[in-house]
DRENFIZA-749247 format. One record per atom (N, C-alpha, C): chain; atom name; residue in three letters; x, y, z. Coordinates in pm, whole numbers, plus 32768, in hexadecimal, padded with zeros to 4 digits. Example, Ala and Ser with C-alpha at 12.3 -4.5 7.8 and 13.67 -1.06 7.14 Angstrom:
BEGIN
[A N ala [8527 7DC7 830C]]
[A CA ala [84CE 7E3E 830C]]
[A C ala [8528 7EB6 830C]]
[A N ser [8505 7F1F 82C4]]
[A CA ser [8557 7F96 82CA]]
[A C ser [850A 8003 8313]]
END
This chain:
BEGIN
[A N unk [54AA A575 EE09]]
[A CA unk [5439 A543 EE58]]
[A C unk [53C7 A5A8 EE53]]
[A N unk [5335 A55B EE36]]
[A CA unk [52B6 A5DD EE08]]
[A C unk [52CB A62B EEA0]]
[A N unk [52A8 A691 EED1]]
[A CA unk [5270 A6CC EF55]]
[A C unk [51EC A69C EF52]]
[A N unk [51B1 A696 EFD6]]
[A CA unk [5147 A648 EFE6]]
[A C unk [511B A6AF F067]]
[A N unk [50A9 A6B9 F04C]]
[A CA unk [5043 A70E F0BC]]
[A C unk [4FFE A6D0 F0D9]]
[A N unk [4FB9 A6EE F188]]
[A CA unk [4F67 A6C7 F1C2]]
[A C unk [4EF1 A715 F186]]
[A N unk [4E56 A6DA F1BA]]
[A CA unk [4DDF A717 F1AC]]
[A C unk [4E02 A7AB F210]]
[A N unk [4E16 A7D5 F290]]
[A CA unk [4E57 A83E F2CB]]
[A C unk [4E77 A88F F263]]
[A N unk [4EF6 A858 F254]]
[A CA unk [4F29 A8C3 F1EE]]
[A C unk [4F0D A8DB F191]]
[A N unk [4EDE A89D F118]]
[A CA unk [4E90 A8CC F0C8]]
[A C unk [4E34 A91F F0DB]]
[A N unk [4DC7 A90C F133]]
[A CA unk [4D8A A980 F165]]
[A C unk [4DDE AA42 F17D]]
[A N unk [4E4A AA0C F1DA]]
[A CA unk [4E77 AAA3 F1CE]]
[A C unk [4EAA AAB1 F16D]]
[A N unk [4EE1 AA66 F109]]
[A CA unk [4F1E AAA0 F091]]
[A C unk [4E82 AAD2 F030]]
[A N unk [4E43 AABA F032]]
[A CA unk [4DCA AAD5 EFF9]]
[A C unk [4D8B AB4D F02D]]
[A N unk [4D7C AB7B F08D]]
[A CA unk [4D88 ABF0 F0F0]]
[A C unk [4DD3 AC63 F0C7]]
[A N unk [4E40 AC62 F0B5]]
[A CA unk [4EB5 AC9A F0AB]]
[A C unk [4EAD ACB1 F018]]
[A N unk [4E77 AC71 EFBF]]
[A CA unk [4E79 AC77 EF34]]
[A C unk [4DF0 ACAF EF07]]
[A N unk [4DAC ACC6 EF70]]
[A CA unk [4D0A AD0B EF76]]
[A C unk [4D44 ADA2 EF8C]]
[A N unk [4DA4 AD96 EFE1]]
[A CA unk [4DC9 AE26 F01E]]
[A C unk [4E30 AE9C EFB1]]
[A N unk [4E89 AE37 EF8A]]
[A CA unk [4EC6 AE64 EF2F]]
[A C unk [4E87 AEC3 EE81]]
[A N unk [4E12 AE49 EE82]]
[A CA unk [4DE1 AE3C EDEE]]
[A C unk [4D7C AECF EDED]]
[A N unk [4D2F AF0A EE73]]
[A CA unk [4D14 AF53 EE7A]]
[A C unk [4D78 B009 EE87]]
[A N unk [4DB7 AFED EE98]]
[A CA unk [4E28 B083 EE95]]
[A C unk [4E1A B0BA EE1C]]
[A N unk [4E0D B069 ED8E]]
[A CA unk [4DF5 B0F3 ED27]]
[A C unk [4D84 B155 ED3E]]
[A N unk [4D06 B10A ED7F]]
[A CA unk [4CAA B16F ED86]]
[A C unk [4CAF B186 EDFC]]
[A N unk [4CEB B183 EE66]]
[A CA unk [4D1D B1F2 EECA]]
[A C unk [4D4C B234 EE88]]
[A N unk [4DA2 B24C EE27]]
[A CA unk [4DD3 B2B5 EDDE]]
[A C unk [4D67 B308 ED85]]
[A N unk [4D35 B299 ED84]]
[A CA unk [4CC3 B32C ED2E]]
[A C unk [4C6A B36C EDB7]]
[A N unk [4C4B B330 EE06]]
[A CA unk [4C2F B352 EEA0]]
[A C unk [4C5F B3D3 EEBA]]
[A N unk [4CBB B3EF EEBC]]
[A CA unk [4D43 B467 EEF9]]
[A C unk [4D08 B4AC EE8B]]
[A N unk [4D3E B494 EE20]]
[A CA unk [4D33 B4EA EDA5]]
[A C unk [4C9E B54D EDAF]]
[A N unk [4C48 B4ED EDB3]]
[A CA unk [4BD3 B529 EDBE]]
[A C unk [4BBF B58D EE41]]
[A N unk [4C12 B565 EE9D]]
[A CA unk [4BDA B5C1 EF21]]
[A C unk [4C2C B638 EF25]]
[A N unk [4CAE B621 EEED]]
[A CA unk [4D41 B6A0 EED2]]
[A C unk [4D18 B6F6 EE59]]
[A N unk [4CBD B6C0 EE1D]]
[A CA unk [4CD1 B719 ED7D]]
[A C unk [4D52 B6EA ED35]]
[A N unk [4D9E B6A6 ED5E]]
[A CA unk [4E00 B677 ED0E]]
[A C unk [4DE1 B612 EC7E]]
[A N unk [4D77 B63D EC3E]]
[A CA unk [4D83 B602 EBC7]]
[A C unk [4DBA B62D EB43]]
[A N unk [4E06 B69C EB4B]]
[A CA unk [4E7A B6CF EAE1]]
[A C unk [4E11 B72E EA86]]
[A N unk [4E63 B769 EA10]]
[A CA unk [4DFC B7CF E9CF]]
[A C unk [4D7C B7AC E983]]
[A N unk [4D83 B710 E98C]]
[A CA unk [4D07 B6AC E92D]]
[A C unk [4CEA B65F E98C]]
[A N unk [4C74 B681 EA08]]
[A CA unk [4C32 B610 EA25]]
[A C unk [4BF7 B58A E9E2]]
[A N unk [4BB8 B5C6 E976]]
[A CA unk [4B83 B560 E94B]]
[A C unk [4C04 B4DC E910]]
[A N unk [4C59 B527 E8D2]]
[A CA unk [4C9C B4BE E88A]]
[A C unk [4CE1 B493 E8EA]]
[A N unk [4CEC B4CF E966]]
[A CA unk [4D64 B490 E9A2]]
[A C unk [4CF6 B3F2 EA0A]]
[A N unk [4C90 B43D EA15]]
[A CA unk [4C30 B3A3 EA52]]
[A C unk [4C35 B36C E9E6]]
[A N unk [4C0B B36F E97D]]
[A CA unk [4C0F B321 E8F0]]
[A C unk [4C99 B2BE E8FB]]
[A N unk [4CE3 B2EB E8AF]]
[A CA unk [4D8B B2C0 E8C8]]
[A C unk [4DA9 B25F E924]]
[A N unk [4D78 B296 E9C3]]
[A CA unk [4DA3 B238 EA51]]
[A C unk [4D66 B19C EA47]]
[A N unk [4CE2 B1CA EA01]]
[A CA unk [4C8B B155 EA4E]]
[A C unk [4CB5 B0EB E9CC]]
[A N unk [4CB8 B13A E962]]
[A CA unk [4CE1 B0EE E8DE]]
[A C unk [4D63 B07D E8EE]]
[A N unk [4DD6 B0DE E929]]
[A CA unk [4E35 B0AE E923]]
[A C unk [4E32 B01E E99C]]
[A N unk [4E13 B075 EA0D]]
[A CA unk [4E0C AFBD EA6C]]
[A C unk [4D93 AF47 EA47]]
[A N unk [4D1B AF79 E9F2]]
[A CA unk [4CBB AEFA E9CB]]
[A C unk [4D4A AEBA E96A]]
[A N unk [4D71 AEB7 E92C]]
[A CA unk [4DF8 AE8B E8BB]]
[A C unk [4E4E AE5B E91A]]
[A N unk [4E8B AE94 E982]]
[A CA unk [4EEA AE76 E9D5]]
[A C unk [4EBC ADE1 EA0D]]
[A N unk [4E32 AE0C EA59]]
[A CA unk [4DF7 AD7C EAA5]]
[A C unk [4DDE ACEB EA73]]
[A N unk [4DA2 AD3A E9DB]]
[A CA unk [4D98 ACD2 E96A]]
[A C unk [4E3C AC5F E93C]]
[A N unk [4E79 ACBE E94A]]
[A CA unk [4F15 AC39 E906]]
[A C unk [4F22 AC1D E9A1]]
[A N unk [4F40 AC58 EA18]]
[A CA unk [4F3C AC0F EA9B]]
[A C unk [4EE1 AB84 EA9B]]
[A N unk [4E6E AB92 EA88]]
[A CA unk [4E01 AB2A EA59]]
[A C unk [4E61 AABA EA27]]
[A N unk [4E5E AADD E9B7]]
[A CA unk [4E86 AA5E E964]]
[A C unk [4F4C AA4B E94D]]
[A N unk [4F5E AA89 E9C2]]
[A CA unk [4FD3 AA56 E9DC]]
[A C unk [4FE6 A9FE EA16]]
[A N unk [4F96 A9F0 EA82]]
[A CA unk [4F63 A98E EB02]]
[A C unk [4F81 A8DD EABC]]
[A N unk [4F54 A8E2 EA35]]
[A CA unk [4F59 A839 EA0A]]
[A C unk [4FF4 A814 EA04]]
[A N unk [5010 A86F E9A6]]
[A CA unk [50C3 A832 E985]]
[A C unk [5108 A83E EA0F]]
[A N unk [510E A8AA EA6C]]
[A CA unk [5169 A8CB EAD1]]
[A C unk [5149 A849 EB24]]
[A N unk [50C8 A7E7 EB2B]]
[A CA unk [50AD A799 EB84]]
[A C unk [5105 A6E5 EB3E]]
[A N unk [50D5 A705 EAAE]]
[A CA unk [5146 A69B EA6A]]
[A C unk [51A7 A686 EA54]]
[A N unk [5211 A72A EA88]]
[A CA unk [528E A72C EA9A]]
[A C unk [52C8 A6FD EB02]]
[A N unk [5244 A6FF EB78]]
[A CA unk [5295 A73A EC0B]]
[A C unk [5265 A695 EC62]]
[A N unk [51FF A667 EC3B]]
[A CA unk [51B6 A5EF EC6E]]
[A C unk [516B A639 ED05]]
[A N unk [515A A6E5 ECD2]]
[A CA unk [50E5 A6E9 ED4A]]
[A C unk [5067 A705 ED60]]
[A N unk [5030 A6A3 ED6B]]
[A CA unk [4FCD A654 ED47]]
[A C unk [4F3D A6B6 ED7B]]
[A N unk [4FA4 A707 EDFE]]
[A CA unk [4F28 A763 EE43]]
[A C unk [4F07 A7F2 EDD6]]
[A N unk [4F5C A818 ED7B]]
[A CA unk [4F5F A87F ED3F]]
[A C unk [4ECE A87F ECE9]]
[A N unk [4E8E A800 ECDF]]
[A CA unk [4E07 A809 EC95]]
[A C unk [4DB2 A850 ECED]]
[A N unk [4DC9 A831 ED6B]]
[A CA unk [4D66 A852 EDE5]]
[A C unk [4D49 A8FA EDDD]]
[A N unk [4DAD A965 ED9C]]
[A CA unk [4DA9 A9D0 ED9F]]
[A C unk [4D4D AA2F ED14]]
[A N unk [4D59 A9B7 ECC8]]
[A CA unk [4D3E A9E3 EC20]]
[A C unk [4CA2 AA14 EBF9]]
[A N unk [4C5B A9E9 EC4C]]
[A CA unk [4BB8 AA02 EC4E]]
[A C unk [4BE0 AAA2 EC93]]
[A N unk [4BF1 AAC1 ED15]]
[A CA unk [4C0B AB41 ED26]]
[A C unk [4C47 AB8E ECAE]]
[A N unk [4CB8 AB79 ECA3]]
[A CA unk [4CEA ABCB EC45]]
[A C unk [4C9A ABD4 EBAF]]
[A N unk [4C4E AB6F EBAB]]
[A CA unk [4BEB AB9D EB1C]]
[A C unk [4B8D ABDF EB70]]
[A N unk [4B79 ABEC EBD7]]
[A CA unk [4ADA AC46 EBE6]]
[A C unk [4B21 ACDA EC15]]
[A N unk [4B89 AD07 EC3B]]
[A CA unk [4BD3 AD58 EC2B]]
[A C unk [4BCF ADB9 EBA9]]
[A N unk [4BFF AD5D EB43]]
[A CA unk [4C06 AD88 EAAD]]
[A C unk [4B5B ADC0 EA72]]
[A N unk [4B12 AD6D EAC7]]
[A CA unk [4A97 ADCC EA9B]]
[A C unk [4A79 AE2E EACF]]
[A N unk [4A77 AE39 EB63]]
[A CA unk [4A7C AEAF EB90]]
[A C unk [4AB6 AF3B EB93]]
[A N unk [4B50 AF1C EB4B]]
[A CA unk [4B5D AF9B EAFC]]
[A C unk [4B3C AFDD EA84]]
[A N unk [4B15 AF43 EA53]]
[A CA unk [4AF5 AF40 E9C5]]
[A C unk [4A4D AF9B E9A1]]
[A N unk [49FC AF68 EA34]]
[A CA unk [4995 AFB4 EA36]]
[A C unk [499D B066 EA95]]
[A N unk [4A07 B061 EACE]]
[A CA unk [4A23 B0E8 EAE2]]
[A C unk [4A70 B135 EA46]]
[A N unk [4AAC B105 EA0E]]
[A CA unk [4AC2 B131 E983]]
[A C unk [4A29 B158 E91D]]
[A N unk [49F6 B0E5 E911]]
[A CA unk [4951 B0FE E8EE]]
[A C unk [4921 B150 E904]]
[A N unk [4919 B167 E999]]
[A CA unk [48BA B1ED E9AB]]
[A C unk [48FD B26B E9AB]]
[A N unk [4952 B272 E997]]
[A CA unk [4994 B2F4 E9AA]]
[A C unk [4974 B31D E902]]
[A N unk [4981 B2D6 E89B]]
[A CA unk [495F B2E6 E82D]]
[A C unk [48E5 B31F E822]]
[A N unk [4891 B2AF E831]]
[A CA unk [47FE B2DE E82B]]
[A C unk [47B1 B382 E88D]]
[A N unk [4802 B38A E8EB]]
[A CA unk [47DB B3B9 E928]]
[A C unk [4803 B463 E91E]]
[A N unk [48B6 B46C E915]]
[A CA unk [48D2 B4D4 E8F7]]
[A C unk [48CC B501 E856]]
[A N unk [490E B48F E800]]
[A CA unk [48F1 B4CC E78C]]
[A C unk [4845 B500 E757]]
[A N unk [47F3 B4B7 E77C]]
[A CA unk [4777 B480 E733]]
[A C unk [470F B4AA E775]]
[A N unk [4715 B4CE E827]]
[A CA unk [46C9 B518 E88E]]
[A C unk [464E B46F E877]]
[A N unk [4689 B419 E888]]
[A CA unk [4617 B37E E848]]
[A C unk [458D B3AA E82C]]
[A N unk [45D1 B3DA E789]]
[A CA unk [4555 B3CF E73D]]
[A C unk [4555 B350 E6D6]]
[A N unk [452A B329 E6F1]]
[A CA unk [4527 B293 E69F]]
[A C unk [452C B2A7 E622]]
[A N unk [44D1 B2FE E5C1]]
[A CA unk [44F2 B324 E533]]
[A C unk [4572 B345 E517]]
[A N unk [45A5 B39F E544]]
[A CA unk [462C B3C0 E549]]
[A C unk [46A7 B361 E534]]
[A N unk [4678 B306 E5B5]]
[A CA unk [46BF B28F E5C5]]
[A C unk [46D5 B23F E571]]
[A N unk [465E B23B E527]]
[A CA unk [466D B1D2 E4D0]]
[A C unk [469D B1E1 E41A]]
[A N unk [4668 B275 E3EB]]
[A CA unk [46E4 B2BC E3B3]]
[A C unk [476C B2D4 E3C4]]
[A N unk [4780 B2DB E422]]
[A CA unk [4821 B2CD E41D]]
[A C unk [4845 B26E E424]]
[A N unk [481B B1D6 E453]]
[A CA unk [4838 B134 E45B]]
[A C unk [484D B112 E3DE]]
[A N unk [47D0 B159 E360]]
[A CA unk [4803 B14D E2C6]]
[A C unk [4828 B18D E278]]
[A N unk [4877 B20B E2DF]]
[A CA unk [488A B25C E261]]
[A C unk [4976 B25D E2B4]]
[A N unk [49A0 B214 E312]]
[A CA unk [49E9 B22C E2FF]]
[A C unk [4A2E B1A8 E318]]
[A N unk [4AAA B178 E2CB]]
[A CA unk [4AD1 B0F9 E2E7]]
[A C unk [4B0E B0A5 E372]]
[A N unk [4B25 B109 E398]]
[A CA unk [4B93 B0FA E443]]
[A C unk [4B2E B122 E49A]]
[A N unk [4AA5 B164 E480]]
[A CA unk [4A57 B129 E4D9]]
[A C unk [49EC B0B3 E4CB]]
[A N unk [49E4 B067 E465]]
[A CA unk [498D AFE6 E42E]]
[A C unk [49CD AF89 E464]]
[A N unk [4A43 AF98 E440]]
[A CA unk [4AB6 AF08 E476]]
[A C unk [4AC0 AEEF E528]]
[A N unk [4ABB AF79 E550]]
[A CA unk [4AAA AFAD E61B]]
[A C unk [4A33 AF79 E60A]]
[A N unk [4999 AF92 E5D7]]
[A CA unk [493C AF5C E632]]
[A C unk [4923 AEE6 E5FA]]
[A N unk [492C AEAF E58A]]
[A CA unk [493A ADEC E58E]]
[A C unk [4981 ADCD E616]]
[A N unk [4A18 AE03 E611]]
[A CA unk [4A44 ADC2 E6A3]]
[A C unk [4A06 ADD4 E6F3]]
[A N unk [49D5 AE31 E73F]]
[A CA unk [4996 AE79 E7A8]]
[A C unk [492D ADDC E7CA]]
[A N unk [489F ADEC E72E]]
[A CA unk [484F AD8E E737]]
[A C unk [4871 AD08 E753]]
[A N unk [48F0 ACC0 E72A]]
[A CA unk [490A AC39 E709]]
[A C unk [4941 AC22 E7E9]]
[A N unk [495A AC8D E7EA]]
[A CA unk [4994 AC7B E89A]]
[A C unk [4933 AC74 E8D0]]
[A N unk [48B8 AC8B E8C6]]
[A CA unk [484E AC91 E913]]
[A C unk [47FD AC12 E939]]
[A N unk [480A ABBD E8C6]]
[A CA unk [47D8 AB1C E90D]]
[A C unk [486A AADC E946]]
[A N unk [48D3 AB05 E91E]]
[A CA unk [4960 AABD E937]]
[A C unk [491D AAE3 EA0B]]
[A N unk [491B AB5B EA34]]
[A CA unk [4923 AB7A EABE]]
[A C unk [48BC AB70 EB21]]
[A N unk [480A AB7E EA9C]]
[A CA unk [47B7 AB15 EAD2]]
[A C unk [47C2 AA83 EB1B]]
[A N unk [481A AA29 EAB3]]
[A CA unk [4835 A9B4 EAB1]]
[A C unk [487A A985 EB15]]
[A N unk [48D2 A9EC EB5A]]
[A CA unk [4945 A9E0 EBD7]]
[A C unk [48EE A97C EC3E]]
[A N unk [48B4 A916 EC6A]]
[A CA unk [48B9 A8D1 ECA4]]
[A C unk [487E A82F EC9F]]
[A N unk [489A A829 ED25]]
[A CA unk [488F A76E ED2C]]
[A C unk [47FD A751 ECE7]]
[A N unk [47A8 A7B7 ED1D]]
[A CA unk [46E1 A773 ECD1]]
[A C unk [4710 A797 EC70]]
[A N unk [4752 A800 EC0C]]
[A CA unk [476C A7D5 EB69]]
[A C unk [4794 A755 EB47]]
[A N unk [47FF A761 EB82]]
[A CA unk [485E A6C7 EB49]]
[A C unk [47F0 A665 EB74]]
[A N unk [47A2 A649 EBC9]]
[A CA unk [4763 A5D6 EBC0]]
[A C unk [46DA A603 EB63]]
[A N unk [46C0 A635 EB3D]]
[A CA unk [461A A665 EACC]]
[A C unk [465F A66C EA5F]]
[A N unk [46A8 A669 EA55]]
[A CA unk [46F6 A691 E99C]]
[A C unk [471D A605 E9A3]]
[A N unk [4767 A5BE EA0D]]
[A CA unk [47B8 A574 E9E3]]
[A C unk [4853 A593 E9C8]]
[A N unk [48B9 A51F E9FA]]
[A CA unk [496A A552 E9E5]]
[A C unk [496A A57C E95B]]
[A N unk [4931 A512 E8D6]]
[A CA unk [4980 A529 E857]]
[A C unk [4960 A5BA E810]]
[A N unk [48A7 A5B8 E836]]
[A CA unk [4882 A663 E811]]
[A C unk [48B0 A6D8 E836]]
[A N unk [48C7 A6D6 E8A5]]
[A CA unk [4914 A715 E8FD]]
[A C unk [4991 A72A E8DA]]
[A N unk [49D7 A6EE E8C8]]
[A CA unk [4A77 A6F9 E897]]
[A C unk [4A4C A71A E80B]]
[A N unk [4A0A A6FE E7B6]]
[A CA unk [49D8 A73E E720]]
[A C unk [49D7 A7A6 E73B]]
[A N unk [4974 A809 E770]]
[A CA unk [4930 A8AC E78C]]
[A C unk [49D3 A8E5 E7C3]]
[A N unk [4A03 A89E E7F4]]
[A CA unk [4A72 A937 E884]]
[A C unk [4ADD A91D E7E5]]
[A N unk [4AEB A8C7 E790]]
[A CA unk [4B51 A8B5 E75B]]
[A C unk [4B58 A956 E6EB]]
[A N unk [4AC8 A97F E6F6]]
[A CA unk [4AB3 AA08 E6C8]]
[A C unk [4B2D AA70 E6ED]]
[A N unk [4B6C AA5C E771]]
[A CA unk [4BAD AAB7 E7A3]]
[A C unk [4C20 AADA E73D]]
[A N unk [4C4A AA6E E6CB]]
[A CA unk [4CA7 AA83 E67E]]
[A C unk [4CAB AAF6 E5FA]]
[A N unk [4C1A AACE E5DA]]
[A CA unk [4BD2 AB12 E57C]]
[A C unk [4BE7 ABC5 E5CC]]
[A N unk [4BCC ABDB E641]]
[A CA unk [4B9E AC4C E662]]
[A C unk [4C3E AC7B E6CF]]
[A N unk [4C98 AC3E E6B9]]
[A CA unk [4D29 AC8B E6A1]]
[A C unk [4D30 ACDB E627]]
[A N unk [4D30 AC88 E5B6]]
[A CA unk [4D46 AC70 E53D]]
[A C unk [4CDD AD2F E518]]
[A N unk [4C83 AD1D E543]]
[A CA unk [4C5D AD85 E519]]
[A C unk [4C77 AE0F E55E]]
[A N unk [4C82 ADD8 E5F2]]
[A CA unk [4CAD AE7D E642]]
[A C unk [4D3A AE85 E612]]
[A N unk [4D92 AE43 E5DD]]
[A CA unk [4E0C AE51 E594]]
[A C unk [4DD3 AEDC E504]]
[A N unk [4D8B AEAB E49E]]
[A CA unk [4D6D AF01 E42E]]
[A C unk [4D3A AF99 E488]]
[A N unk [4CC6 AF65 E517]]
[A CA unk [4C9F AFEE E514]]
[A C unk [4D14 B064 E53F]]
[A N unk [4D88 B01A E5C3]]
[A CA unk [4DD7 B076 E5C6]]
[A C unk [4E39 B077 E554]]
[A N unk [4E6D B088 E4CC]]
[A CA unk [4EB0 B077 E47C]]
[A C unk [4E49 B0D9 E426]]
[A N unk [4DD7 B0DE E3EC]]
[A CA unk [4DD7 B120 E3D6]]
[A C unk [4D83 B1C6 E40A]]
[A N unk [4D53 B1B5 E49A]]
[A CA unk [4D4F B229 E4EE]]
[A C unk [4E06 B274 E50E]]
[A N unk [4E54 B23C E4F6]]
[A CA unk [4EBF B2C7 E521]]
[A C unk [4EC5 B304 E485]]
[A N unk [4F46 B339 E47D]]
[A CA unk [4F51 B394 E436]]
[A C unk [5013 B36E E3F3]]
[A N unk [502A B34D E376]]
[A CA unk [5064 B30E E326]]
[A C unk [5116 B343 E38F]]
[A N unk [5116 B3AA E3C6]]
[A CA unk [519C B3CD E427]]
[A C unk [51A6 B36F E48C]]
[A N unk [5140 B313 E4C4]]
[A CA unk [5120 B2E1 E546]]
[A C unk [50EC B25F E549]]
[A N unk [5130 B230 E4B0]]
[A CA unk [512F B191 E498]]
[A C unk [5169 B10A E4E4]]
[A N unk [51C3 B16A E538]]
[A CA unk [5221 B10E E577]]
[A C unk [51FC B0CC E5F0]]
[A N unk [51A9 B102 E62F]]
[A CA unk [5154 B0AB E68E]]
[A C unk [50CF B060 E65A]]
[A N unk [507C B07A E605]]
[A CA unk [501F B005 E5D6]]
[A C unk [5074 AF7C E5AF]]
[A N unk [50D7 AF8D E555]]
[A CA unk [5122 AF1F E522]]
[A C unk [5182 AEF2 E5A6]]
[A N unk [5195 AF00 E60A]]
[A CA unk [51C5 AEF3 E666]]
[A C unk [5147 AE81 E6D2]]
[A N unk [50E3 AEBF E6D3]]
[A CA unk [5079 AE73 E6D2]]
[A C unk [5081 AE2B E672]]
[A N unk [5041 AE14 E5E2]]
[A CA unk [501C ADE4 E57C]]
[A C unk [5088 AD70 E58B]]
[A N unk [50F3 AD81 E587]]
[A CA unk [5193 ACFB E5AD]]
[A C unk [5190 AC9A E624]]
[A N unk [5159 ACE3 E68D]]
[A CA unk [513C AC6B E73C]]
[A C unk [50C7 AC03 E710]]
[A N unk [5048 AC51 E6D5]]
[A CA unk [4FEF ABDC E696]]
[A C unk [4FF5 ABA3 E635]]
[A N unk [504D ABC8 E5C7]]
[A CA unk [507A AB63 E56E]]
[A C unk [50CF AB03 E5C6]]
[A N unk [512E AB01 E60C]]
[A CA unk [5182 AAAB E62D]]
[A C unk [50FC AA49 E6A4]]
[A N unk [5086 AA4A E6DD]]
[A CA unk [505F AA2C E74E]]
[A C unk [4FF0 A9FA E6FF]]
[A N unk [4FCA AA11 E68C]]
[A CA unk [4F76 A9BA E63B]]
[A C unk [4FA6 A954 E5C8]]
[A N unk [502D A979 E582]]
[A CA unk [507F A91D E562]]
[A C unk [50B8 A888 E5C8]]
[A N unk [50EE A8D6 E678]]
[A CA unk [50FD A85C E67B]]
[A C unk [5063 A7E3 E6B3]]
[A N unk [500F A812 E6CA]]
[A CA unk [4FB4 A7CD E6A6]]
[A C unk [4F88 A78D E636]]
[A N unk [4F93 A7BE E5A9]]
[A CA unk [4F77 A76F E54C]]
[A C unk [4FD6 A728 E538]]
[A N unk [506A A716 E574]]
[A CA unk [50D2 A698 E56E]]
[A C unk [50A5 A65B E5C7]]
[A N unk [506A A658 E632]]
[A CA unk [5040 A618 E688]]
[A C unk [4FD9 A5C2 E67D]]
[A N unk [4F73 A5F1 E62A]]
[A CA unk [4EF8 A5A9 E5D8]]
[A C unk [4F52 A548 E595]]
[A N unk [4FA1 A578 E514]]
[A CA unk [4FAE A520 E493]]
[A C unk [5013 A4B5 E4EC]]
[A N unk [505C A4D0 E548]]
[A CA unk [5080 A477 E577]]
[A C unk [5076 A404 E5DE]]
[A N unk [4FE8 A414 E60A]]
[A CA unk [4FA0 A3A0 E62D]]
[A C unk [4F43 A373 E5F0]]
[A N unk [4F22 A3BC E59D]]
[A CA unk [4E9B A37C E528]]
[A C unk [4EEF A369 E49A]]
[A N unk [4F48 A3C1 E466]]
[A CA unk [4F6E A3AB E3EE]]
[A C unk [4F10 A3E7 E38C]]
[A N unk [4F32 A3E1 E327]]
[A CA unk [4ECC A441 E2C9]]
[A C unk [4E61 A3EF E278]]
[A N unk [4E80 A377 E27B]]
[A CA unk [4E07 A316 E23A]]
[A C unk [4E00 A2A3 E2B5]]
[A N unk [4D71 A26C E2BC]]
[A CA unk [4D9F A1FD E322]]
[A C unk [4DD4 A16C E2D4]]
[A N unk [4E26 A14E E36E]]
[A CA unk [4E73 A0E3 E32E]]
[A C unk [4E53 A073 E2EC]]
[A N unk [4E82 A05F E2BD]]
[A CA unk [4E8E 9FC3 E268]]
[A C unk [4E73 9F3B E2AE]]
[A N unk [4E06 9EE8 E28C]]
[A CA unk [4DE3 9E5A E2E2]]
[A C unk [4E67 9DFB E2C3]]
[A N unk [4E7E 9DB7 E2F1]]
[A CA unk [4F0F 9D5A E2FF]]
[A C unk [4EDC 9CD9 E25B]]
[A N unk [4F03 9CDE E211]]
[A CA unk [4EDE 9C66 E1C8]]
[A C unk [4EA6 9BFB E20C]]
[A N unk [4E32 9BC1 E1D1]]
[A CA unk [4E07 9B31 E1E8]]
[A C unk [4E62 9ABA E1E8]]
[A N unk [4E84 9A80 E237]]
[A CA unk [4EC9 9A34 E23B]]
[A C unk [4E8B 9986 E1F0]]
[A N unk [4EC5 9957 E19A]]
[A CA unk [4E7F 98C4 E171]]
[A C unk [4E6A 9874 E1E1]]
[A N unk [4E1A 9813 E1E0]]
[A CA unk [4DEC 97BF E27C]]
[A C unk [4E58 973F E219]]
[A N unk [4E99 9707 E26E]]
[A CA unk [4ECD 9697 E271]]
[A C unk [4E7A 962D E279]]
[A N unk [4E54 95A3 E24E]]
[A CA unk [4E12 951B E266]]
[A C unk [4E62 94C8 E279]]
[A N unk [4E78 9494 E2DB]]
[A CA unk [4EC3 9426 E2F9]]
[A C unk [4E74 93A9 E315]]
[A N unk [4EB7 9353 E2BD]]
[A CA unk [4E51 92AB E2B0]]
[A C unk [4EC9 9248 E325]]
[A N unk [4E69 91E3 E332]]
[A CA unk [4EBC 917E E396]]
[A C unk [4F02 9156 E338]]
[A N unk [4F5F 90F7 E311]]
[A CA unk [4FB6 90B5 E2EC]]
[A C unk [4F60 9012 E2F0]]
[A N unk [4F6E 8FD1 E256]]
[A CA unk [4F29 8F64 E27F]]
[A C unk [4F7D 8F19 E2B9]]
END
């Protein structure tokens, strides 16, 4: 039987999932006020914020299948948060780049965007999230329209797909085992979506039913 929530509860579960979603950067909170950021500040803000924008991101798009498994129906209700989540670390990741590596000098910035591969592939994503979290509401969906709308966010696949390459190839060939660890949850969470496509659309559309001959039937003299 699906579980079924009231408007109430949904609310505090939404609350509670506001409260929760914020604790990594309470952790950088502490960190920052203890000095506890280990012998590499920088990499270790780098690393943190890196690792939960990725984290939030398959949470995101877990939300569809877990709701087609489970028939609960409220679990969509949470999925807009949790994508604007994913930007917000995603843009605390951003700036920590720009900011500590680069002191945001924009020239700089933009030399290293083409001069290194794992960071070209980070700021396409970075960029492609930025109308995805613009877009987060009801006056989008009605000015774009449902079908455009579901076109543009469908970006979000594209921009797994790539924070996958950037962490894969930002570690270091000993420390493969967690990108592909990642790299394996979104293969399996974008696979079963594309069975999910081919199997309500199919891969060509279907076939019209043959014309049937019209029968004439005469009176009988």
């Amino acid at each position: 039987m699906a579980l079924q929530l009231t408007a109430p509860q949904i609310t505090r579960l939404k609350i509670a999932l506001f409260a929760v979603s914020l604790l990594p950067f309470g952790r950088l909170v502490y960190a920052a006020w203890s000095g506890d950021f280990g012998a590499n500040p920088v990499e270790f803000v780098q690393r943190f914020t890196g690792t939960w924008t990725f984290n939030f991101l398959l949470i995101t798009l877990t939300v569809t299948p877990l709701r087609a498994f489970t028939d609960w129906h409220w679990l969509l209700r949470t999925r807009r948060m949790l994508g604007l989540f994913t930007f917000f670390y995603a843009s605390l990741h951003f700036l920590s780049f720009v900011g500590f590596d680069h002191s945001f000098d924009l020239t700089d910035i933009a030399l290293d965007v083409v001069k290194r591969p794992f960071v070209t592939v980070g700021f396409a994503a970075f960029c492609l999230l930025v109308p995805l979290a613009a877009t987060s509401n009801q006056l989008a969906i009605r000015r774009l329209g449902g079908k455009r709308w579901q076109a543009l966010h469908r970006s979000v696949y594209l921009i797994g797909i790539l924070a996958a390459f950037h962490y894969l190839w930002l570690v270091k060939a000993t420390a493969l085992i967690y990108p592909a660890i990642y790299g394996l949850i979104l293969a399996v969470l974008l696979g079963w979506r594309a069975r999910e496509r081919m199997r309500r659309y199919g891969p060509y559309p279907a076939a019209r039913p043959a014309a049937q001959p019209i029968k004439i039937f005469r009176a009988k003299p």
